[in-house]
C-alpha positions in Angstrom: -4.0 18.4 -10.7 -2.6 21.7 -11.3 -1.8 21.0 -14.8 -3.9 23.3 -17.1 -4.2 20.4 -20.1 -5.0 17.7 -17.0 -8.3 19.9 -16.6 -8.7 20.6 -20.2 -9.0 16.1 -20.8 -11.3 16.1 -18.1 -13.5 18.4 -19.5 -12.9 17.0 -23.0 -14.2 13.9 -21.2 -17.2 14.5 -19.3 -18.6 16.9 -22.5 -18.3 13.5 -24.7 -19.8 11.5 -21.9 -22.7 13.9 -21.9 -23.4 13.7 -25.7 -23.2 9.7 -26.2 -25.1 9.1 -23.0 -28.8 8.1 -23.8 -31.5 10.8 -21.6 -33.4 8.0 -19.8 -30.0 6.4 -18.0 -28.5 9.1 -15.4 -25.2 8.6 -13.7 -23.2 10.4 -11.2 -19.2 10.3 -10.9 -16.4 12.6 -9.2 -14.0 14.7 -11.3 -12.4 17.4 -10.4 -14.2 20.9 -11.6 -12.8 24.1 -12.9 -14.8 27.7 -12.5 -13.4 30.6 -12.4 -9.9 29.7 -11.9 -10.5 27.5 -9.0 -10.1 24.2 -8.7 -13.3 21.9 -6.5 -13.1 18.1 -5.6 -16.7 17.7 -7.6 -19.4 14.9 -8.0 -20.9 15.6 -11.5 -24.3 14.6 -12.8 -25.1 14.1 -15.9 -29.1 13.5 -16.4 -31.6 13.7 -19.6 -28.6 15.5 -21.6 -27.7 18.5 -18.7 -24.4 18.2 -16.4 -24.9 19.3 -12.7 -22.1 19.0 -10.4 -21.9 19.5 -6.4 -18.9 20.5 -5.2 -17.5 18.7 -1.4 -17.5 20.8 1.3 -15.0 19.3 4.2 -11.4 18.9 2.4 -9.1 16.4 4.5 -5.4 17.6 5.2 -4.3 15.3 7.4 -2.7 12.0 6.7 -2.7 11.1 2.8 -4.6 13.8 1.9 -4.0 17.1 0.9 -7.1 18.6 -0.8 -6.5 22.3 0.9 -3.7 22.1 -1.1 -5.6 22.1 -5.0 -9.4 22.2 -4.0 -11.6 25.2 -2.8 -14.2 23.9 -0.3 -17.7 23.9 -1.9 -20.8 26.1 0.1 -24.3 24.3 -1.0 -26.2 20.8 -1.3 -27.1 19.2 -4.1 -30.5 17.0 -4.1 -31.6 15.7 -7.5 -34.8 13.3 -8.3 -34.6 10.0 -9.9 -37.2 6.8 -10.1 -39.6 9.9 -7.7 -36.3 9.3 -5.0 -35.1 12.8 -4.2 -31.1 11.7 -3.8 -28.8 13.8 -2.1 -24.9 13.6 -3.0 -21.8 13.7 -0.7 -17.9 12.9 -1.5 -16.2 11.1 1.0 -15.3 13.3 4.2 -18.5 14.9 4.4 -19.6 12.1 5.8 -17.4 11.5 8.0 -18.7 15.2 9.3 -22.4 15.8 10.7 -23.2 18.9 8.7 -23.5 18.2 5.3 -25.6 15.3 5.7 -28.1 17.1 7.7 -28.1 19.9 5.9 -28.7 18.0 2.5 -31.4 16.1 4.5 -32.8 19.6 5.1 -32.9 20.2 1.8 -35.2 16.8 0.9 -33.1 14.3 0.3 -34.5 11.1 1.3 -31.3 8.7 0.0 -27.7 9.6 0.5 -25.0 8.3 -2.3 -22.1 8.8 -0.5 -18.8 8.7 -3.6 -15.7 7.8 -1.7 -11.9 7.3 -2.8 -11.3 6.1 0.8 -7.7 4.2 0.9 -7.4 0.8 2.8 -5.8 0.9 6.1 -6.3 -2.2 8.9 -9.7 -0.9 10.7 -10.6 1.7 8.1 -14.0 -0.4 7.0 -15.4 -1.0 10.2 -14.9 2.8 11.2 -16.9 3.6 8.1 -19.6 1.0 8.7 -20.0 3.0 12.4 -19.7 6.1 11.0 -22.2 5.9 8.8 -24.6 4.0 10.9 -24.2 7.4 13.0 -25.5 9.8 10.2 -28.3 7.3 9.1 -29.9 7.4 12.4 -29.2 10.9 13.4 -31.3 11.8 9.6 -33.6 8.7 9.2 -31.9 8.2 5.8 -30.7 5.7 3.8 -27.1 5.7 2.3 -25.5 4.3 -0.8 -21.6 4.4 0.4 -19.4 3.8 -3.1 -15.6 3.2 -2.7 -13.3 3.2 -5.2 -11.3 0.2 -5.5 -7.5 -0.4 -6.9 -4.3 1.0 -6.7 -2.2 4.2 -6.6 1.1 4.3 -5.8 1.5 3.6 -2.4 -2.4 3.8 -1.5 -4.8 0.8 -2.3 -8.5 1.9 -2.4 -10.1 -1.6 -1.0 -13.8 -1.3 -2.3 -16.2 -2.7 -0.1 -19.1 -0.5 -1.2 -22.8 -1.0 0.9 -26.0 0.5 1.3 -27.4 1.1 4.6 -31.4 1.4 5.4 -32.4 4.0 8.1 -32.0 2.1 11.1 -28.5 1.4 10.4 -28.9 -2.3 9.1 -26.5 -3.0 6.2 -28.4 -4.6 2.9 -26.0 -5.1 0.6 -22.3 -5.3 1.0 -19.6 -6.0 -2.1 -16.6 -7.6 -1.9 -13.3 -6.0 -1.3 -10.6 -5.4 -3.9 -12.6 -6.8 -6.8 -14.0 -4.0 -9.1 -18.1 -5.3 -9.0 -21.5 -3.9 -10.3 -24.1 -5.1 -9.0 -27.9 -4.1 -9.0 -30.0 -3.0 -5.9 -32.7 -5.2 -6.7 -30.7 -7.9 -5.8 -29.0 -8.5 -2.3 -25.2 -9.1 -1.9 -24.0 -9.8 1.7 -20.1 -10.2 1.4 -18.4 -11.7 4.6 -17.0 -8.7 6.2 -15.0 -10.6 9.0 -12.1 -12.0 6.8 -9.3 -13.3 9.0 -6.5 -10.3 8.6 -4.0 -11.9 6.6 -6.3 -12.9 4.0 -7.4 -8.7 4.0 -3.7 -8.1 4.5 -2.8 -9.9 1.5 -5.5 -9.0 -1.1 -4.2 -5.6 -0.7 -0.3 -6.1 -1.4 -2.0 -8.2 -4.5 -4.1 -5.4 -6.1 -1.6 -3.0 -4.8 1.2 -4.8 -6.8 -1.0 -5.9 -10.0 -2.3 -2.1 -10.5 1.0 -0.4 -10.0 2.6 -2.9 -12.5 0.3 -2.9 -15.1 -1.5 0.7 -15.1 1.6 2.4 -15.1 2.5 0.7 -18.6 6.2 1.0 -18.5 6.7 -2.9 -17.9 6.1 -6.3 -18.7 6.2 -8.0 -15.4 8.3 -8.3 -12.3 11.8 -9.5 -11.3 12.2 -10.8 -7.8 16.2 -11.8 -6.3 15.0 -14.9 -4.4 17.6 -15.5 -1.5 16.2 -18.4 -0.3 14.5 -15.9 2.7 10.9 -15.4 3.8 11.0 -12.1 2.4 11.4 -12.4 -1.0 9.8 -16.2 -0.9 6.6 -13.7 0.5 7.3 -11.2 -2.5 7.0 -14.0 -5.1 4.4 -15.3 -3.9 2.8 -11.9 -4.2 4.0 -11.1 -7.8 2.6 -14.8 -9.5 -0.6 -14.2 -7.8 -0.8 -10.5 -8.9 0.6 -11.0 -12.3 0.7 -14.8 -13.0 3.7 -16.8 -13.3 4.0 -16.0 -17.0 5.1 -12.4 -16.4 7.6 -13.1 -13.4 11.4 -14.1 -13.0 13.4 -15.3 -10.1 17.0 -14.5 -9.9 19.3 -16.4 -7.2 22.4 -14.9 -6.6 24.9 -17.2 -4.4 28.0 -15.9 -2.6 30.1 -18.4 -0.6 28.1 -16.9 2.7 25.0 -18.8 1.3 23.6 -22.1 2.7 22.6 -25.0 0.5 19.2 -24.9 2.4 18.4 -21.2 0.7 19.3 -22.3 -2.7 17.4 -25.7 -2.7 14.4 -23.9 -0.9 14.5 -21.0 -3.7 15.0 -23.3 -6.5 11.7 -25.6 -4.9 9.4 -22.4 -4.7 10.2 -21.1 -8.4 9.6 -24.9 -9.5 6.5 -25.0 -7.9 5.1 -21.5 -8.6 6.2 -22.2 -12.2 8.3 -18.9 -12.7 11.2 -18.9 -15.0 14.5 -18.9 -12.6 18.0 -18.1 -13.2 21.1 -19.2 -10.6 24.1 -16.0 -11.3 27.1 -16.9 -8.8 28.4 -13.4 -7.6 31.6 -14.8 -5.9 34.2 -13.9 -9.2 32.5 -10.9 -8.8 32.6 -10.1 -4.8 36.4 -10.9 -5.7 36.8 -8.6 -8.2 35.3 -5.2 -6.7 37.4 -6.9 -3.1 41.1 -6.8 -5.3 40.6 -3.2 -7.2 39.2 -1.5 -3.2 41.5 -3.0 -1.1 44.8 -0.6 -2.0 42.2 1.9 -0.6 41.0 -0.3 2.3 44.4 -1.7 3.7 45.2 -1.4 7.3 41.5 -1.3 8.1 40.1 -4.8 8.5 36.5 -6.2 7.2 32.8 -5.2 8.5 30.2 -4.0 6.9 31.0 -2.5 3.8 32.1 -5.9 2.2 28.7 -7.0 3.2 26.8 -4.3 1.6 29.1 -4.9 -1.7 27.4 -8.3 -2.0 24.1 -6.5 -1.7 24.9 -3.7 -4.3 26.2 -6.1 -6.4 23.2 -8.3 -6.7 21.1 -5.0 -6.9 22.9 -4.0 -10.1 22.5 -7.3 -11.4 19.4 -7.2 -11.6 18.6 -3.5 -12.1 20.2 -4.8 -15.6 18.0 -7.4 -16.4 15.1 -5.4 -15.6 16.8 -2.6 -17.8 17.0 -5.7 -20.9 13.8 -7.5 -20.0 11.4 -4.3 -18.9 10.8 -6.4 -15.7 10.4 -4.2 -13.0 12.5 -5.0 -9.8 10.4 -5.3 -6.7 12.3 -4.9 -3.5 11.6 -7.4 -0.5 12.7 -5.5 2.5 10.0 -5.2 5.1 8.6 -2.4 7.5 10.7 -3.8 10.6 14.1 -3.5 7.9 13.0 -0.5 7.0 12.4 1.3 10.3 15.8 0.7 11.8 18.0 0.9 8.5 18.6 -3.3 8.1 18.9 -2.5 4.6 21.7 -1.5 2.0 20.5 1.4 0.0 21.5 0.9 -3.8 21.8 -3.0 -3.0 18.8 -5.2 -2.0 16.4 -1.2 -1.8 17.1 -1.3 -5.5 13.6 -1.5 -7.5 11.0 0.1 -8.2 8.1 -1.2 -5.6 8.2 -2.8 -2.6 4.9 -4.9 -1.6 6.1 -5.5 2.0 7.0 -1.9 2.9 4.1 -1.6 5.3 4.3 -5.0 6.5 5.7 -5.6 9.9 8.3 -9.1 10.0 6.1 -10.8 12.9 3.2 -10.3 9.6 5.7 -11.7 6.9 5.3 -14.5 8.6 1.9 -14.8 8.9 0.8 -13.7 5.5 3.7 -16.6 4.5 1.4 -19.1 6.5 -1.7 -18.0 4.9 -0.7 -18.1 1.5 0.3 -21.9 2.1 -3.1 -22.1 3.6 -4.4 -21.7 -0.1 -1.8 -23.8 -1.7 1.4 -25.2 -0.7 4.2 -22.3 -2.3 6.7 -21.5 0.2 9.0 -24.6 1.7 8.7 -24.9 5.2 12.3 -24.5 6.2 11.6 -20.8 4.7 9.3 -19.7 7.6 10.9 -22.2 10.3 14.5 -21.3 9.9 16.3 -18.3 11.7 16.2 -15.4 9.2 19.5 -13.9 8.2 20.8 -11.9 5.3 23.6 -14.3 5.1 26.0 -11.8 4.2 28.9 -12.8 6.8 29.4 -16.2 8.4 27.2 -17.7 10.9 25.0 -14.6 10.5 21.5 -14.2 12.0 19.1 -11.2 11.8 19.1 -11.2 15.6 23.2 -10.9 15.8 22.4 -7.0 15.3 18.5 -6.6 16.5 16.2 -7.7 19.5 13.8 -10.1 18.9 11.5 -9.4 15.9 8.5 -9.8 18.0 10.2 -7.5 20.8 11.3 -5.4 18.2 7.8 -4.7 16.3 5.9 -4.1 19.4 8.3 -1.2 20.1 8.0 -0.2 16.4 4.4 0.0 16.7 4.5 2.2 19.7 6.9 4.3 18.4 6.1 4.3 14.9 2.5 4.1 14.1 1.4 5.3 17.8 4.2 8.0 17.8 4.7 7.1 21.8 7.5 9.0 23.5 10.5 6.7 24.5 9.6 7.4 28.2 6.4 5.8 27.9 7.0 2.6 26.0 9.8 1.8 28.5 7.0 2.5 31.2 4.9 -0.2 29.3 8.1 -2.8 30.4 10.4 -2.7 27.4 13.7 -2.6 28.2 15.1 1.4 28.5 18.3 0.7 26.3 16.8 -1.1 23.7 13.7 1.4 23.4 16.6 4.3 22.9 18.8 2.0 20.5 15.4 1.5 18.2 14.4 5.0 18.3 17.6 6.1 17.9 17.9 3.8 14.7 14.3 4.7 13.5 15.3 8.6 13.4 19.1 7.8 11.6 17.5 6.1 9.2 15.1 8.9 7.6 17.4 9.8 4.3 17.6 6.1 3.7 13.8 5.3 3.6 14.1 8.6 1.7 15.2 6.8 -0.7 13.3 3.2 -0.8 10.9 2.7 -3.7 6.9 3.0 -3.2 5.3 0.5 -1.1 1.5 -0.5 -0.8 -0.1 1.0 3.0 -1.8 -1.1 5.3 -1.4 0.6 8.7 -2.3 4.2 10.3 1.5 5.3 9.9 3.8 4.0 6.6 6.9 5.2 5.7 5.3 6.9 2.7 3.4 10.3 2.0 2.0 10.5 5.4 5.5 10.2 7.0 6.8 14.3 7.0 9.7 14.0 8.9 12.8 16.0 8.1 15.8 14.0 7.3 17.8 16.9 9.4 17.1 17.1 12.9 18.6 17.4 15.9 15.2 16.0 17.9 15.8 13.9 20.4 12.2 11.3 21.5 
């Protein structure tokens, strides 16, 4: 945004826009606008031959966004006239404030188009529906609300647009995460009371189709399929975001894994039709185990020879990205992440990570919903105990509480940013709420570190998250 020759393009842009665009068609789009060395978050018009533009007024710096950062806030309305309807423009958080609405309405405006890049988070449509019911009856106006809808990075913008008439009453409602034009002569009444998962899931699909293919570096995605409900979850993902074509499953057996993950991995790449490959890391394990253990003698096994298994099979396939141009997506989820129950430079090797937002209580029911659709993921998959089978015997829950326990003190403590005091005052147990915390707050350089992962809640561990990774604070 601050990039001199990004402005110059845009410019470029709208001027060639203007010039092939016929005068009796008039359309209205956001850009960002250069005058006189500063930089405004703009809506631009371009009508019989002319360019207008209004710039927004109420910049958000909270959260994702940080438009005080490259935008001046813009000072006046802007109503134009088309089909003898005086429309009056607004971007996105001037909505959500009672000002600019009125004031435009002031001004004659007897439609609002609302232009919104408004990221997906669980709740976020609903608050907009109510939102904007508010300013449409406190103005008598009707509103045009347009989202954006695809991917960036770690934000997913969900769609969704709708008009609204002047008592509030929605007319037409698009879908959500399909890009859709559709006319206002004709109504369109999307079902706006999905079941969760199936919301939950169409955004970790757009989020993971958009960041793979806009981004134009690779050719599909690489998955290390352990046989787990993570990375069953994550395939399932990748085929439906990208096809089966353009994906590759990778099993990596050590002696630690149980003939139930490697027949339930084989049976999901089977029936999801992706090309899959079996590389036995054991001659390896043994290898790095003989040229360490001059260094390690006297001290006796734990987790380090775990990780190595991990950071082996994340080099493995960090190379067969590196010769295929596959990129690697990561399967750890939000509950691994939050408390460290993950090996950096091992299985956080990649380059996204669709479940990064996505509680483990949710892994499983997203796992459940996409075998709703079609059958994909083997049973034994969501049924069995999980583990990282990285030691004998071993269960997730040898080292953590309950992942339902765990999660609902996550989500306190996390996305609701509750003191420890008072999630042990809602009946969680006092040394387990300190333990989690405590774990939570260690583990900030690691999730420093993770690759890009799609939002869903009110708190990720993404842009939003501005903790230091040096801290002596204490919850």
């Amino acid at each position: 945004m601050l990039r001199e020759g990004f402005i110059d393009q845009i410019e470029s842009t709208i001027e060639h826009i203007r010039t092939q665009l016929p005068e009796d068609i008039s359309i209205l789009f956001g850009a960002p606008e250069r005058v006189k060395g500063n930089l405004y978050n703009s809506a631009y018009l371009i009508q019989q031959g002319r360019v207008r533009t209004y710039h927004k007024q109420c910049l958000p710096n909270y959260g994702v966004f940080d438009e005080k950062r490259y935008f001046e806030p813009g000072t006046d309305s802007f109503v134009f006239e088309c089909q003898q309807t005086k429309i009056g423009v607004v971007i996105c958080e001037d909505a959500w404030e009672a000002a600019p609405i009125s004031t435009v309405v002031a001004h004659g405006a007897q439609t609002i188009i609302s232009l919104n890049a408004s990221p997906f988070q669980l709740g976020k449509h609903q608050q907009r529906i109510e939102t904007m019911r508010q300013r449409v009856q406190e103005n008598n106006v009707s509103l045009i609300y347009i989202n954006a809808v695809g991917g960036q990075d770690e934000l997913v913008f969900d769609g969704g647009s709708f008009v609204m008439d002047t008592s509030g009453t929605i007319t037409h409602q698009l879908p959500f995460f399909q890009v859709l034009t559709h006319s206002l002569d004709q109504p369109f009444m999307q079902n706006i009371n999905e079941p969760i998962e199936k919301t939950i899931y169409d955004a970790l699909v757009l989020s993971t189709k958009d960041y793979i293919e806009k981004n134009g570096v690779f050719n599909g995605a690489l998955i290390g399929l352990s046989g787990g409900i993570d990375s069953a979850l994550t395939l399932a993902i990748a085929v439906d975001a990208l096809g089966a074509e353009h994906v590759q499953a990778i099993m990596m057996p050590y002696e630690y894994t149980s003939s139930m993950s490697l027949e339930d991995a084989k049976a999901q790449a089977s029936s999801m039709k992706v090309d899959y490959h079996e590389i036995n890391i054991h001659s390896m394990v043994d290898s790095f185990n003989t040229q360490l253990s001059p260094l390690f003698a006297g001290v006796g096994a734990d987790t380090t020879e775990e990780n190595l298994q991990a950071r082996i099979r994340g080099t493995l396939l960090m190379a067969v990205s590196n010769k295929s141009g596959k990129i690697v997506l990561t399967t750890g989820n939000k509950s691994e992440m939050a408390v460290g129950y993950a090996t950096l430079y091992g299985d956080m090797s990649g380059g996204f990570a669709p479940l990064k937002d996505i509680a483990k209580t949710m892994v499983y029911r997203l796992a459940n919903y996409r075998n709703s659709i079609d059958y994909v993921i083997p049973g034994r998959v969501i049924d069995r105990e999980p583990s990282a089978e990285l030691a004998p015997n071993q269960i997730d829950q040898d080292s953590l509480p309950p992942y339902e326990e765990l999660d609902a003190i996550l989500e306190l403590f996390v996305e609701h940013k509750q003191s420890i005091q008072h999630i042990i005052q809602q009946g969680f147990n006092q040394d387990t709420v300190k333990r989690i915390s405590r774990m939570v707050l260690n583990n900030e350089y690691k999730r420093r570190q993770s690759a890009p992962g799609p939002k869903v809640s009110q708190n990720a561990f993404g842009k939003e998250r501005r903790y230091p990774m040096t801290s002596k604070f204490q919850p």
